[in-house]
C-alpha positions in Angstrom: -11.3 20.4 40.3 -8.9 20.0 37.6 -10.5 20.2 34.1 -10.0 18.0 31.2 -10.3 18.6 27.7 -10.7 14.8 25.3 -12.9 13.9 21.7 -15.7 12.5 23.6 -14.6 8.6 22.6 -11.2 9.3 24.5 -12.4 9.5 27.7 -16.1 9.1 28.5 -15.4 9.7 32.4 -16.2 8.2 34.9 -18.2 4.6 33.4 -21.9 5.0 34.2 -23.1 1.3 33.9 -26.9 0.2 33.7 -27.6 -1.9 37.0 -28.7 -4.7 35.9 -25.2 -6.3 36.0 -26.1 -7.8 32.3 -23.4 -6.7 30.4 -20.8 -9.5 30.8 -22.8 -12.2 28.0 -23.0 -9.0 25.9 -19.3 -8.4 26.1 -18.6 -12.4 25.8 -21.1 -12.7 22.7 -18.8 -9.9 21.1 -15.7 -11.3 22.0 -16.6 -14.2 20.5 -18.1 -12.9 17.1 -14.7 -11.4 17.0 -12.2 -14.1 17.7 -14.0 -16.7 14.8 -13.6 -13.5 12.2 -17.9 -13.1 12.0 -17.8 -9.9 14.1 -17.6 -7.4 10.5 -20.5 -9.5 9.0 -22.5 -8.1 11.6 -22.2 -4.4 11.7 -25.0 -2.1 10.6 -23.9 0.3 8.1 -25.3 4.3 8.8 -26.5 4.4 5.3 -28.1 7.9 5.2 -27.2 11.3 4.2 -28.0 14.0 7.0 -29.9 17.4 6.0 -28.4 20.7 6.4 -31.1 20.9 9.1 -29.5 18.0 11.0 -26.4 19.2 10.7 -26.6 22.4 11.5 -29.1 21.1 14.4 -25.9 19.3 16.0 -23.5 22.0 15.6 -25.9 24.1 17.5 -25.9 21.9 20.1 -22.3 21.4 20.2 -20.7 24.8 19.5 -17.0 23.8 21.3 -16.4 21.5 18.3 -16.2 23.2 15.4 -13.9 21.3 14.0 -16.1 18.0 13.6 -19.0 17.5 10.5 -21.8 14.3 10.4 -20.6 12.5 7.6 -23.4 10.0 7.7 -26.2 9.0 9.4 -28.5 6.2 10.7 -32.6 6.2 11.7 -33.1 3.5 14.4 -35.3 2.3 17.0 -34.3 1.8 20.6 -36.7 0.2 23.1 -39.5 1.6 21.3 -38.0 5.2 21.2 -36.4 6.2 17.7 -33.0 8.2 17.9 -31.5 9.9 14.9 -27.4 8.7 14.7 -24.7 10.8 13.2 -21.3 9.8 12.3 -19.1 12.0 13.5 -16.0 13.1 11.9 -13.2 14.7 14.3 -10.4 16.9 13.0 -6.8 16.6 12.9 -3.8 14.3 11.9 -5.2 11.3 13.3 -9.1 11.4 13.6 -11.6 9.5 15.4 -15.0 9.0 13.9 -18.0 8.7 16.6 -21.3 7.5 16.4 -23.6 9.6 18.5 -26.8 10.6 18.8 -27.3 13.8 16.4 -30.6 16.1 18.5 -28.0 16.1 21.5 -25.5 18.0 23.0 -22.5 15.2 23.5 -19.8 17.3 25.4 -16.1 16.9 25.4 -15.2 18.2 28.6 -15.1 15.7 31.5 -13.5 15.2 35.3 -10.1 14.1 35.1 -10.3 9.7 34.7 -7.6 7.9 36.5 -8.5 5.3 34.0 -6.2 5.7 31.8 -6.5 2.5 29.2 -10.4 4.0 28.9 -9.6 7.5 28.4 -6.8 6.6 25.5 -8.5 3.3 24.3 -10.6 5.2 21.3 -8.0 7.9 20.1 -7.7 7.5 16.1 -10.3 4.7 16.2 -13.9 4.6 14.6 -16.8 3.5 15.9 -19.0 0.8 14.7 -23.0 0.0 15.0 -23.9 -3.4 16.2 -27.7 -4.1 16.8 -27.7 -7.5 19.6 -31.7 -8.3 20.8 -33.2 -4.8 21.9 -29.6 -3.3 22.5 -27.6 -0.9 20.2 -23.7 -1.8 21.0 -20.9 0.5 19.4 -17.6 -1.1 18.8 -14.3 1.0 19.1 -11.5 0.5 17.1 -10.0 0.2 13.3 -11.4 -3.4 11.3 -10.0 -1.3 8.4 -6.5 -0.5 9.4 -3.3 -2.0 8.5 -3.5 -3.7 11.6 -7.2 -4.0 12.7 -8.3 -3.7 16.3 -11.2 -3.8 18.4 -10.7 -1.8 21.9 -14.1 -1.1 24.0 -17.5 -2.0 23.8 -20.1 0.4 24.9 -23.7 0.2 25.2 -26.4 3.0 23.9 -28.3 4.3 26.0 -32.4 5.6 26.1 -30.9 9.2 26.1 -28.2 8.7 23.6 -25.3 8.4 25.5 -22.6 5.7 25.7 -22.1 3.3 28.3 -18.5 1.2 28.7 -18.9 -2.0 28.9 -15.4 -3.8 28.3 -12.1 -3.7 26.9 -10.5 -5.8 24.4 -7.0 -6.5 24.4 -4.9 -8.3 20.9 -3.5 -11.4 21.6 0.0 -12.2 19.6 -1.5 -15.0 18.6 -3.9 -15.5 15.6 -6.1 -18.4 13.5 -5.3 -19.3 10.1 -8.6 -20.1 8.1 -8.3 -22.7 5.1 -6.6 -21.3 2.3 -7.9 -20.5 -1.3 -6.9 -20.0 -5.1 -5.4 -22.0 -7.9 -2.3 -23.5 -6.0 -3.8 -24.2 -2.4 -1.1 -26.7 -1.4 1.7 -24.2 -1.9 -0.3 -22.0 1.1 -0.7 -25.1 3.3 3.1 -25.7 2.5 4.1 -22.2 3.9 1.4 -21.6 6.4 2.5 -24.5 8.0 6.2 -24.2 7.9 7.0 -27.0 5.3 8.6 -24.5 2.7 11.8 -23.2 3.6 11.9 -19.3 5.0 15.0 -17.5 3.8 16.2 -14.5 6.3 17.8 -11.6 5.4 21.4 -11.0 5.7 22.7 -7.6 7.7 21.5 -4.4 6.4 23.4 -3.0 3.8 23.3 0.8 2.8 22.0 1.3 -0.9 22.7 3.9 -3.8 20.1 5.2 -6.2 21.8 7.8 -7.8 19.3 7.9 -10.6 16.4 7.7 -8.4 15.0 4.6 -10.0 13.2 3.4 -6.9 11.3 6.9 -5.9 10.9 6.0 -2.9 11.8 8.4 0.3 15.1 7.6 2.1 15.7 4.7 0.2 19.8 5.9 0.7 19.5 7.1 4.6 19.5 3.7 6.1 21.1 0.2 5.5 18.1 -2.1 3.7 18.0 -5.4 4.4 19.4 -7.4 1.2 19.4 -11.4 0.7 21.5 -13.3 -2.6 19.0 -15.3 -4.4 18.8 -17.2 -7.7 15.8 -16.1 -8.6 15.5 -17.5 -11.6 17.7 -21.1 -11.9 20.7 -20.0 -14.0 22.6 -20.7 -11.2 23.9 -17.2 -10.6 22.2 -15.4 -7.6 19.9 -11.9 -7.7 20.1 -9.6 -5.0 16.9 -8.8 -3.3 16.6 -5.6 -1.1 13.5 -4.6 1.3 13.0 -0.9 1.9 10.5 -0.6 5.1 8.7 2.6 5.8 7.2 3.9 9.1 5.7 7.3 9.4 4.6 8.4 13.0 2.6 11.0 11.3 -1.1 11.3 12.1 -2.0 8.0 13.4 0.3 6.2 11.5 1.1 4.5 8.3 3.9 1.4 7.0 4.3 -0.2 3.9 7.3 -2.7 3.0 8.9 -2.8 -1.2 10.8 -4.8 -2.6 13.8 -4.1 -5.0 16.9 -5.2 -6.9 20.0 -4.1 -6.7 23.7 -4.9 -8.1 26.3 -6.8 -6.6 27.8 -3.0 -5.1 24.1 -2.4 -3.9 23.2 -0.2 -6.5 19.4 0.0 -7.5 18.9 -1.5 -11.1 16.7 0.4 -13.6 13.1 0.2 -13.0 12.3 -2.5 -15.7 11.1 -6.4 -16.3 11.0 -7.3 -13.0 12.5 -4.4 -10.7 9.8 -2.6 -12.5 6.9 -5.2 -11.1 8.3 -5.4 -7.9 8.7 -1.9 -7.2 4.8 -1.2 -8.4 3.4 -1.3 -5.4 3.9 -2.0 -2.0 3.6 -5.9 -0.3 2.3 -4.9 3.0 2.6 -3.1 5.9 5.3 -3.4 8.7 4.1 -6.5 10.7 3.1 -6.5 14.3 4.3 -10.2 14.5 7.5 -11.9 13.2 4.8 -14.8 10.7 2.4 -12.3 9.6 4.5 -9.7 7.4 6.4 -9.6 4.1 8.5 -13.2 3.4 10.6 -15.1 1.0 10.2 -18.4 1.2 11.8 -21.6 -1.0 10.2 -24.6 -2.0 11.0 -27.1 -4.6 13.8 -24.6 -5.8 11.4 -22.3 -6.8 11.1 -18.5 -5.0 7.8 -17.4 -3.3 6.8 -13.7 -2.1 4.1 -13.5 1.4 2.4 -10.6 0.9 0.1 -8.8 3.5 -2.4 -7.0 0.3 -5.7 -6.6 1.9 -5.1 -5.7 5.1 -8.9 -4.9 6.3 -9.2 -8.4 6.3 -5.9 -9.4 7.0 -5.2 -12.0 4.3 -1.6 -13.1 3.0 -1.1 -13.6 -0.4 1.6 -16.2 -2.2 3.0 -15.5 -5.3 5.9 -16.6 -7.7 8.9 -14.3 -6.6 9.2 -13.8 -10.8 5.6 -13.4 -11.1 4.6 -10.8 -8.2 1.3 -9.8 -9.9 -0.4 -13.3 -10.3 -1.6 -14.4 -6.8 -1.2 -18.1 -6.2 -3.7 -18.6 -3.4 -4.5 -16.6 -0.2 -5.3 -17.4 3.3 -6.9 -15.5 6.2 -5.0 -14.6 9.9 -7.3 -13.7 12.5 -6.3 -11.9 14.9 -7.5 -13.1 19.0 -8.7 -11.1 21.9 -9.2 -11.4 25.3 -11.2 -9.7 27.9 -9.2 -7.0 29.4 -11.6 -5.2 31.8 -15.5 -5.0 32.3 -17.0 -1.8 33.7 
């Protein structure tokens, strides 16, 4: 038979599911921890340092992955029997990090899947410890990311291995908690569509001759730009967005802001070119009301920021006054059961 080679949280062959038939409230309960944004709160930490001893204890037992090290670990109890957990870090551009049981061998070398969401549904995610009742769960995916995710549940079992319990699939959709800060209506007026979104006009390609922007490629593409009076003197600002997306390793965006002149040149890096260009508002959005905006209200000019993406808050701010947050709100993102195992 043909021979595979995966991490062992890309493909964990062929699911081998307790009989009892009780996973389906387990994978419900998660589901809905992680749809009303509680699911984080919940995690158990691995708080420990490993020896040398247990470390070199694991490589021992797993010689074909050299590449790997246990960056933390975790003492626990599992019906009545206590297991020693390692977090696992994986090599290359974009790695995973597993939790597994450290006084095992945990192989990487299974029968070829035809189950091809499971095999690829942990690749560049990392595992998380959730203790439900007498069972140890371990959530795959990135709640840190730039655009979290939560892919398969999987049970732990008496001898240290995983079980696959479910999928998760993201929904477009997502919840809006209350917002908070010193300015709260000016959230509500944006979350909700009162305030006026302005759109961008046709791309536009930009010079920086001086390189007052630094950033990569500013001049390779046309940037989005949009006329704006920024401040009320009744003469309009132009307002360019520079978007970068690197496929390297697993991944990585970030959207700036920038002004230019009226030929689209990139004004020196001061006042307010200088605060804008600081830092960057966000990461390229995965849905059209959850990235960077510029919205109008009241004549006056508000920035949407994406800042803490972990928790995937947006952040208003005065378009003149882009380091003083206004208020914030929450978007949780929603999932739906894709498959149970």
């Amino acid at each position: 038979m043909k021979k595979l080679v995966f991490p062992l949280t890309c493909l964990l062959a062929a699911p081998v599911l307790a009989s009892t038939g009780d996973h389906a409230p387990l994978c419900q309960q998660v589901l809905g921890w992680l749809n009303d944004g509680s699911l984080a709160s919940r995690l158990q930490p691995l708080t420990e340092q490993p020896s040398d001893a247990e470390r070199e204890l694991w490589k021992r037992l797993n010689p074909e992955r050299a590449l790997h090290d246990i960056q933390r670990s975790l003492h626990v109890s599992l019906r009545g029997r206590d297991m020693h957990l390692g977090e696992v870090m994986g090599g290359g551009s974009c790695a995973d990090e597993q939790i597994e049981a450290i006084d095992r061998h945990n192989p990487e070398s299974y029968p070829e899947s035809e189950d091809d969401e499971l095999r690829w549904s942990t690749w560049g995610t990392r595992d998380y410890l959730l203790k439900r009742d007498k069972e140890l769960l371990i959530i795959s995916g990135r709640l840190d990311a730039e655009h979290s995710q939560a892919k398969l549940v999987s049970r732990l079992a008496d001898d240290g291995t995983k079980q696959p319990l479910c999928l998760f699939e993201r929904q477009q959709q997502v919840k809006s908690d209350f917002p908070k800060g010193t300015h709260i209506q000016l959230c509500l007026a944006v979350r909700d569509g009162v305030a006026r979104a302005l759109s961008w006009d046709k791309p536009q390609k930009l010079m920086d001759p001086l390189g007052h922007s630094q950033l990569p490629g500013l001049e390779s593409t046309p940037r989005p730009v949009m006329s704006i009076d920024l401040d009320g003197d009744g003469n309009d600002e132009r307002l360019a967005r520079y978007d970068y997306d690197s496929g390297a390793g697993c991944g990585s965006s970030s959207q700036h802001l920038l002004l230019v002149d009226k030929n689209n040149t990139v004004l020196p890096r001061t006042e307010l070119n200088a605060k804008l260009l600081e830092r960057s508002w966000g990461p390229l959005s995965d849905s059209a009301h959850r990235g960077l905006g510029i919205f109008q209200l009241e004549q006056q000019i508000y920035l949407l920021a994406r800042l803490n993406w972990g928790e995937e808050t947006l952040s208003l701010r005065a378009l003149t006054s882009p380091q003083t947050e206004l208020c914030h709100w929450r978007e949780r993102p929603q999932y739906s059961l894709l498959r149970q195992y």
